[in-house]
N, CA, C and O atoms as a DFTB+ gen file, in Angstrom:
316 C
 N C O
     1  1     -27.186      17.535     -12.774
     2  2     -25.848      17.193     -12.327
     3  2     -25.697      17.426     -10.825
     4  3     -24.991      16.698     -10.127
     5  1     -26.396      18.484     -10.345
     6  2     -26.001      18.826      -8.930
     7  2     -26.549      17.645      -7.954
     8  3     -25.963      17.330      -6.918
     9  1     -27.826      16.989      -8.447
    10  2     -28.251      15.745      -7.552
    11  2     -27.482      14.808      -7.469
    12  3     -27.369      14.197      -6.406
    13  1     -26.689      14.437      -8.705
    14  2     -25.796      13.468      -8.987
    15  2     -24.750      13.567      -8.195
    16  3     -24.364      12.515      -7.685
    17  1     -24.046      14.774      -7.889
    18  2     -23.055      15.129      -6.783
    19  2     -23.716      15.084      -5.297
    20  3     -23.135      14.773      -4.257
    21  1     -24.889      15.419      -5.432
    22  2     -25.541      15.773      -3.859
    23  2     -25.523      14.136      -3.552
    24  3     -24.831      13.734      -2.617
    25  1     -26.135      13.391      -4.190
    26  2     -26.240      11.766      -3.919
    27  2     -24.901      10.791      -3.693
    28  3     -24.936       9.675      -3.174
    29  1     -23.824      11.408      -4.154
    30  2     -22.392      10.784      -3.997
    31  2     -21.828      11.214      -2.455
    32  3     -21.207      10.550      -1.625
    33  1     -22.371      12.775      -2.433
    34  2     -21.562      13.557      -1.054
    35  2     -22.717      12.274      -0.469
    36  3     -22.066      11.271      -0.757
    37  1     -23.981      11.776       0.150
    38  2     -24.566      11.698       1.176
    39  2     -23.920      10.175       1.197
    40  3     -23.545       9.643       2.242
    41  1     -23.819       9.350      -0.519
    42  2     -23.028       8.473      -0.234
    43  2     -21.593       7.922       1.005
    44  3     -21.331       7.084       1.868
    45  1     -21.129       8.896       0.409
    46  2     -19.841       9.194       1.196
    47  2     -20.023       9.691       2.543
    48  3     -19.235       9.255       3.381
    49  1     -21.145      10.742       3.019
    50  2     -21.227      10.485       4.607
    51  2     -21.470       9.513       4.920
    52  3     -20.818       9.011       5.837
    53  1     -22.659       8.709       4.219
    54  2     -22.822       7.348       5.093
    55  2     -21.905       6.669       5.486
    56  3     -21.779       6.339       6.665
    57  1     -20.855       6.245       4.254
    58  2     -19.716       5.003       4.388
    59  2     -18.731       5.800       5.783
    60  3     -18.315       5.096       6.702
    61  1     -18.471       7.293       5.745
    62  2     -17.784       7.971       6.596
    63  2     -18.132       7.560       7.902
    64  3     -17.219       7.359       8.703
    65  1     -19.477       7.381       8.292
    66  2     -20.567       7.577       9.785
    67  2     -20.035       6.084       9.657
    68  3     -19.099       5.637      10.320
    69  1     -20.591       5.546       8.938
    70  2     -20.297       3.695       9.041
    71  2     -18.847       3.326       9.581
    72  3     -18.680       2.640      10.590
    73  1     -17.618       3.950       8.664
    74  2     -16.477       3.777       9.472
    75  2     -16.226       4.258      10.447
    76  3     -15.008       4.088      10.516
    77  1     -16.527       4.776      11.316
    78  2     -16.724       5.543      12.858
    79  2     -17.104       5.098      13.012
    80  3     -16.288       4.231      13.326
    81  1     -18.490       4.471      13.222
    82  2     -19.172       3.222      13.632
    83  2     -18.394       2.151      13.980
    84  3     -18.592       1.544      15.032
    85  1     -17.868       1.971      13.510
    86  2     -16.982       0.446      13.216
    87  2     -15.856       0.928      14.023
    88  3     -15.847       0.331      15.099
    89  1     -14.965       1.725      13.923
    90  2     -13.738       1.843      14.996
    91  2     -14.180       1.960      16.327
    92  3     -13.565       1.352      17.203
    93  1     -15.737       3.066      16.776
    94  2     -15.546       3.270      17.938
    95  2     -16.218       2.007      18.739
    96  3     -16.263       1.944      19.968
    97  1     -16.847       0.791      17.648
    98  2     -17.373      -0.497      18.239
    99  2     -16.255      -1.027      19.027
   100  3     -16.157      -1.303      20.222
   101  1     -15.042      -1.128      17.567
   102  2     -13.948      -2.042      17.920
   103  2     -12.949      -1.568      19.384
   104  3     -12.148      -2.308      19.955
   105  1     -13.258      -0.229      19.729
   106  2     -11.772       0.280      20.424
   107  2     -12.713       0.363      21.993
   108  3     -12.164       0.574      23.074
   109  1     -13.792       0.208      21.867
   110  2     -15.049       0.217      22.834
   111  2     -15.359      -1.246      23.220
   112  3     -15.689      -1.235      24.406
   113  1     -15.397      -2.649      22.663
   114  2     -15.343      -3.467      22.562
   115  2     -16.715      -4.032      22.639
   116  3     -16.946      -5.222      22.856
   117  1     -17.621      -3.104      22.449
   118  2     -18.803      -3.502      22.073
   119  2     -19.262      -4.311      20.686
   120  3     -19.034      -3.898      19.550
   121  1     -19.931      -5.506      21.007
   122  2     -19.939      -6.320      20.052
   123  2     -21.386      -6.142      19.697
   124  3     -21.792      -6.487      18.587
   125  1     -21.951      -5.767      20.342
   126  2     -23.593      -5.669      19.811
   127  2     -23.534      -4.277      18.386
   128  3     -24.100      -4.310      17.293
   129  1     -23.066      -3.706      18.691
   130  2     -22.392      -2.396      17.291
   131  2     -21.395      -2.456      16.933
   132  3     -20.808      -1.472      16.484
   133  1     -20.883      -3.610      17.010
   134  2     -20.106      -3.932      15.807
   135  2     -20.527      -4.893      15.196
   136  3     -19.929      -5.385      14.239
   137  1     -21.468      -5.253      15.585
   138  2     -22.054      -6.767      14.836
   139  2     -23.345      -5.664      13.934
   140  3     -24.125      -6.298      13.223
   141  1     -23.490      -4.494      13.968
   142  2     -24.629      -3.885      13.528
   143  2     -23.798      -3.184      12.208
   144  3     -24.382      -2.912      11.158
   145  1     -22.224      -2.917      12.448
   146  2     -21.527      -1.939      10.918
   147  2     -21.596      -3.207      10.164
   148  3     -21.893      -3.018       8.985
   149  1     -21.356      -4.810      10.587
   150  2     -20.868      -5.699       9.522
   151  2     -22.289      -6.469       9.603
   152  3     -23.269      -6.441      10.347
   153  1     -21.857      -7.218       8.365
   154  2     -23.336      -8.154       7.525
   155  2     -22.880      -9.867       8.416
   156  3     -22.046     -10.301       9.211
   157  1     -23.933     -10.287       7.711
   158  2     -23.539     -11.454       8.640
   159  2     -22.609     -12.392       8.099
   160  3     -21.923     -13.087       8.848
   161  1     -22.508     -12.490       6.431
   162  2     -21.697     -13.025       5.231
   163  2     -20.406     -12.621       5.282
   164  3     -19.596     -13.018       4.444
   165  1     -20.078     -11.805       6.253
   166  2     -18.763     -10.283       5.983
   167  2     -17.596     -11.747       5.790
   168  3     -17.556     -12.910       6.194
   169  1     -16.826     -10.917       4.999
   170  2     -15.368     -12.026       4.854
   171  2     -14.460     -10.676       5.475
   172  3     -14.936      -9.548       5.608
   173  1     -13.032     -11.076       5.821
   174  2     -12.337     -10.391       6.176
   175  2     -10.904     -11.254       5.465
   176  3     -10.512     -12.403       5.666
   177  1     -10.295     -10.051       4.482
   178  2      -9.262     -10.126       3.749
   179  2      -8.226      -9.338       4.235
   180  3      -8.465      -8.133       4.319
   181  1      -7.136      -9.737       4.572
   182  2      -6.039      -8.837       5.501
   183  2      -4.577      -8.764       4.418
   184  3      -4.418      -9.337       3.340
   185  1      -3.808      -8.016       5.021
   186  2      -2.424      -7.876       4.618
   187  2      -1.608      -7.439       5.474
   188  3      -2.037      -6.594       6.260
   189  1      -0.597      -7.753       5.551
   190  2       0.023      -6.829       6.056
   191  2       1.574      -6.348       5.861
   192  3       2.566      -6.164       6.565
   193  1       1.234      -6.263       4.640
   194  2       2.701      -5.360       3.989
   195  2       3.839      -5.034       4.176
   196  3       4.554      -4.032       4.171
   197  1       3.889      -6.636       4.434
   198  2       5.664      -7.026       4.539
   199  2       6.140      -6.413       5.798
   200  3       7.358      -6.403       5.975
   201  1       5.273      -5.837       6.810
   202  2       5.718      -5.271       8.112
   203  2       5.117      -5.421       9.656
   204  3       5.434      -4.930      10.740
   205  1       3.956      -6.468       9.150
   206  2       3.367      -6.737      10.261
   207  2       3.009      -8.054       9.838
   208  3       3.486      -8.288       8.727
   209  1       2.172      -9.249      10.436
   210  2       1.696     -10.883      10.470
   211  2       0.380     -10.224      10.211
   212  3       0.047      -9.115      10.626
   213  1      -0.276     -10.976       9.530
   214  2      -1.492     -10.778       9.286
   215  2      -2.071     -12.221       8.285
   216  3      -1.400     -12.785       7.421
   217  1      -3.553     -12.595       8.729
   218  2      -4.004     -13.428       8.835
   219  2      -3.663     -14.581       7.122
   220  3      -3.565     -14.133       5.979
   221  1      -3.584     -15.700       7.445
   222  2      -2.932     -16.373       6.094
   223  2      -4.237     -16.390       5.400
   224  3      -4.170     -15.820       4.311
   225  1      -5.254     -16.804       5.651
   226  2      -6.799     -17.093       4.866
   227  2      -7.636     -16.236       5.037
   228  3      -7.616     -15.683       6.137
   229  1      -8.262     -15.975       4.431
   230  2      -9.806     -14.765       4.623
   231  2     -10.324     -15.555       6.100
   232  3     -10.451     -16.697       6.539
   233  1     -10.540     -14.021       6.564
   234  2     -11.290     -14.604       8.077
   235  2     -12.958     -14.235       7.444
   236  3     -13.222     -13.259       6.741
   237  1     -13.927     -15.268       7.895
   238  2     -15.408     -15.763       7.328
   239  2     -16.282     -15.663       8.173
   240  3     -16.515     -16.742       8.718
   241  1     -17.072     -14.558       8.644
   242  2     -18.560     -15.457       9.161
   243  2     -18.643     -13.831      10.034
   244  3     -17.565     -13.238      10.010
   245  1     -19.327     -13.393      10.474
   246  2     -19.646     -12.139      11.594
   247  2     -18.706     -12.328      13.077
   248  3     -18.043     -11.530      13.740
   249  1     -19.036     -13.912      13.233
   250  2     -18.713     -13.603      14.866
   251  2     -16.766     -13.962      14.875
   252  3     -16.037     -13.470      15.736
   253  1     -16.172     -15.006      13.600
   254  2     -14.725     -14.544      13.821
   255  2     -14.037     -13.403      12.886
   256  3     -12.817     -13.291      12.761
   257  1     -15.253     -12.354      12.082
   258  2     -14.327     -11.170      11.944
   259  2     -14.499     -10.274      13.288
   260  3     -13.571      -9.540      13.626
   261  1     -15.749     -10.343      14.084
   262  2     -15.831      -9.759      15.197
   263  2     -14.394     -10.343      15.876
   264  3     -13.367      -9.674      15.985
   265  1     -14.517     -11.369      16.191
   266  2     -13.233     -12.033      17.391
   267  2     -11.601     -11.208      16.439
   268  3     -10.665     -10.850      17.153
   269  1     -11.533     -11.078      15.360
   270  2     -10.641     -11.013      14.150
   271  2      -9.878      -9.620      14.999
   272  3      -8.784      -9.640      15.564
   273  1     -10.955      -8.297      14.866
   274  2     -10.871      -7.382      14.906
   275  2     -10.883      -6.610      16.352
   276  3     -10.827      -5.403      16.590
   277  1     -10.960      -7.549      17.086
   278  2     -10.865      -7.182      18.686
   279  2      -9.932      -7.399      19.194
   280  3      -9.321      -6.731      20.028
   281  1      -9.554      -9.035      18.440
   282  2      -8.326      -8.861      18.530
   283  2      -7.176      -8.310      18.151
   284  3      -6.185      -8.901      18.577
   285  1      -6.966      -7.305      17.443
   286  2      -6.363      -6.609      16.834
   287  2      -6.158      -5.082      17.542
   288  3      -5.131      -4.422      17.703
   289  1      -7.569      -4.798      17.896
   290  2      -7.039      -3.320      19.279
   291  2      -6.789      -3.813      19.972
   292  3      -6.532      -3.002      20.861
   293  1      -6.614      -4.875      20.361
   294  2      -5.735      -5.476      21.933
   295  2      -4.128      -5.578      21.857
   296  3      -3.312      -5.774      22.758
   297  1      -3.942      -5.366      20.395
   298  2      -2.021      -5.337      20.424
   299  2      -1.670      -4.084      20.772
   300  3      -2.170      -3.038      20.359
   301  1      -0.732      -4.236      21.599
   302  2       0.113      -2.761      21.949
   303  2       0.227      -1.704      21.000
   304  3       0.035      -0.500      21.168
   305  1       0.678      -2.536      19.643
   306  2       0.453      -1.442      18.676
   307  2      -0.207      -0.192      18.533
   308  3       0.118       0.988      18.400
   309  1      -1.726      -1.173      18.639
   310  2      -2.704      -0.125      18.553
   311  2      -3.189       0.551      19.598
   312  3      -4.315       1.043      19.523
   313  1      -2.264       0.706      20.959
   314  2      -3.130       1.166      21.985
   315  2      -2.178       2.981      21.901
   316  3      -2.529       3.897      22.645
């Protein structure tokens, strides 16, 4: 049992390191590591919960969830 937990915790650092990965690409605006957290197939499914605009169709392909998501730390919002 304890491997079974030990293998979930290292799970979970990875995806953890991976999402850090991925914010400090996006807020850095480095596209060469952010093109390295996402696959090249990546779809991007948004919402935005009745309080913000957010995209009408799945955004498709690496280079417009890259463009997707850059553009997105560029709103005041997020600065």
């Amino acid at each position: 049992m304890l491997s079974v937990i030990h293998a979930f915790n290292l799970l979970w650092l990875n995806k953890q390191q991976l999402l850090l990965r991925f914010l400090d690409a996006c807020q850095s605006g480095n596209l060469s590591a952010l093109a390295e957290t996402l696959s090249d197939d990546v779809t991007a499914w948004t919402d935005g919960g009745d309080k913000s605009s957010a995209a009408l169709r799945p955004i498709v392909g690496l280079n417009m969830v890259m463009r997707y998501c850059l553009g997105i730390i560029e709103k005041p919002a997020c600065k």
